[in-house]
C-alpha positions in Angstrom: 0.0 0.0 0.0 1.3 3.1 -1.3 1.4 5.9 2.0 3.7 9.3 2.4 5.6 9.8 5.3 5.0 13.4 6.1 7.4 14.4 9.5 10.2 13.2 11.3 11.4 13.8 13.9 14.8 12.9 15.8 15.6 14.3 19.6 18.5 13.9 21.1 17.0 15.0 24.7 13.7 14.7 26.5 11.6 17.9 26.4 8.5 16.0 27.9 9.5 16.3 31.6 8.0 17.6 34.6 4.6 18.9 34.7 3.0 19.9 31.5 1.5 23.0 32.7 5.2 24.6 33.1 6.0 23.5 29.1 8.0 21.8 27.5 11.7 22.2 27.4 13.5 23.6 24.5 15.0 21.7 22.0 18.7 22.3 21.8 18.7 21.3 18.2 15.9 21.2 15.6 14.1 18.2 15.5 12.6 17.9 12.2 14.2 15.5 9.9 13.6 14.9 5.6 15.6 11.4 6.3 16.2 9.4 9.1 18.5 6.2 9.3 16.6 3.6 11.1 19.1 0.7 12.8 17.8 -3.1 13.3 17.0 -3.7 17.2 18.2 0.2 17.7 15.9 2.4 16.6 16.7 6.0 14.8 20.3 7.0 14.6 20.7 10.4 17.0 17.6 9.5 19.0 16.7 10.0 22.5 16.1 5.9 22.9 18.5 5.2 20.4 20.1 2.0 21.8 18.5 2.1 25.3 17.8 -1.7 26.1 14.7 -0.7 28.7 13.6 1.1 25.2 13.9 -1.4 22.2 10.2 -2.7 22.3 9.5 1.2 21.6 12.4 2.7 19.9 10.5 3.8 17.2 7.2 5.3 17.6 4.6 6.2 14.6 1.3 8.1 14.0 -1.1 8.3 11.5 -1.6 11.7 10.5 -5.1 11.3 10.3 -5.2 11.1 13.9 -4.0 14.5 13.6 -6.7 15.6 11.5 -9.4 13.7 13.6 -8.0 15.9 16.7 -8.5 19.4 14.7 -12.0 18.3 13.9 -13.3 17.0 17.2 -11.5 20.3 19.0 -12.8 22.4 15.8 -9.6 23.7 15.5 -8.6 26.3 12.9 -5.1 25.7 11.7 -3.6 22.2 11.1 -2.0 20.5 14.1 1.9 20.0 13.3 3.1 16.3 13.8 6.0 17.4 14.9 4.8 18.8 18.2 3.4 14.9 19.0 7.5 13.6 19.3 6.3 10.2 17.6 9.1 9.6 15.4 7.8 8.5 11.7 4.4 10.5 11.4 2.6 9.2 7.7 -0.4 9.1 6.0 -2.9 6.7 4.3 -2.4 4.0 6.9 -4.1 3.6 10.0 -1.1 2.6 12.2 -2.7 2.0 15.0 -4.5 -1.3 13.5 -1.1 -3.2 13.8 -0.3 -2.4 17.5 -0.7 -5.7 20.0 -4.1 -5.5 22.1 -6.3 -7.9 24.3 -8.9 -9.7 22.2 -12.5 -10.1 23.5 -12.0 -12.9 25.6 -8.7 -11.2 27.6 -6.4 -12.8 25.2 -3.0 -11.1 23.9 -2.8 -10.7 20.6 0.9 -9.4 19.2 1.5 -6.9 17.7 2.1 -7.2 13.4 5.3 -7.4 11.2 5.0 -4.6 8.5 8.0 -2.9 6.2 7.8 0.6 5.4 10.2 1.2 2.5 12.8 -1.1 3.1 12.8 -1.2 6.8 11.1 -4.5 8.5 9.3 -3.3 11.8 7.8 -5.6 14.8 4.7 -3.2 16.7 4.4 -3.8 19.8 2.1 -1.6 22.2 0.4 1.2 21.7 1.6 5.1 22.2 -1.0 5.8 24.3 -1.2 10.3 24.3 -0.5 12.1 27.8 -0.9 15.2 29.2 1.5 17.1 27.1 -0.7 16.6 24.2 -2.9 19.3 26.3 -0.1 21.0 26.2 1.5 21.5 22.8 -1.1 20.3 20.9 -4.6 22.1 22.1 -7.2 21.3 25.4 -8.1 18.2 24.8 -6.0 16.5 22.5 -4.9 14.2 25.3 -8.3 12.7 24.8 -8.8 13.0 21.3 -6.2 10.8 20.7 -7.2 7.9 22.8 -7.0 4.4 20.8 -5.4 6.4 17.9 -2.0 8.0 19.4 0.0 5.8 17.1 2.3 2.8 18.0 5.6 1.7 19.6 7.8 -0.4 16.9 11.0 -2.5 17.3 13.1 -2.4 13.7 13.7 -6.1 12.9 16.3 -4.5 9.5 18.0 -1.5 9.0 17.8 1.0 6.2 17.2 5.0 5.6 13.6 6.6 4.8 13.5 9.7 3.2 9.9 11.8 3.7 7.4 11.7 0.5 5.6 8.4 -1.0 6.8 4.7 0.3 5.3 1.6 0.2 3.9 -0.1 3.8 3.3 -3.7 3.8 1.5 -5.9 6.6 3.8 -9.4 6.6 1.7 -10.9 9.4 
């Protein structure tokens, strides 16, 4: 299935911490990325959880970013929402993501999550990326909750390769 990744973005450090109603902490460096080099069982070179063993069932984390646009409708926003501001690292669009993440079927069973490539790059999701209060934040009141069951996915890379933003291919294996 043909979808277009539309942000990246790569952070060296954590602006996330503390209480959300102080901010968030600056960014020493932009984060915004047109390519990002993705490493098998790493995650994304120059990242935050790059390498972080307590990390590697979520070193990668995607949205869908129609879940974006479901947010500025439900909060009737007026100006688009930027991806960027939601730190998941691969935000793209004409896939919902967060279809593929592992969940708890009806009868309190685990299901895994699903295999999928994107490009060239061979991903296992795992959980979801469930939104928090910074969402509130950054994002606009109530985006925390707008984004329930749809704030994307936490991903290990099972190959490594680069992805460049525009048009790829995504591919369920599984």
């Amino acid at each position: 299935m043909r979808v277009e990744l539309v942000a990246f973005v790569v952070s060296r450090e954590h602006a996330f911490e503390g209480r959300p109603q102080d901010g968030p902490r600056p960014d020493p460096e932009p984060v915004a990325r047109t390519e990002i080099e993705v490493r098998a069982d790493l995650g994304v070179v120059g990242d935050r959880y790059y390498a972080q063993a307590i990390h590697t069932n979520a070193a990668v984390t995607l949205i869908d970013a129609a879940s974006l646009d479901e947010v500025e409708r439900v909060l009737n926003l007026d100006a688009p929402l930027d991806p960027h501001l939601t730190r998941r690292n691969i935000t793209l669009r004409g896939f919902p993501i967060d279809e593929l993440a592992a969940h708890r079927a009806a009868d309190g069973t685990r299901v895994p999550g699903r295999r999928f490539t994107l490009g060239s790059i061979t991903f296992q999701a795992n959980r979801p990326a469930n939104p928090c209060a910074w969402m509130d934040e950054v994002l606009a009141p109530g985006a925390m909750q707008a984004l329930r069951s749809h704030g994307g996915i936490r991903a290990t890379p099972l190959t490594s390769g680069t992805l460049r933003l525009g048009p790829t291919d995504l591919t369920v294996l599984d």
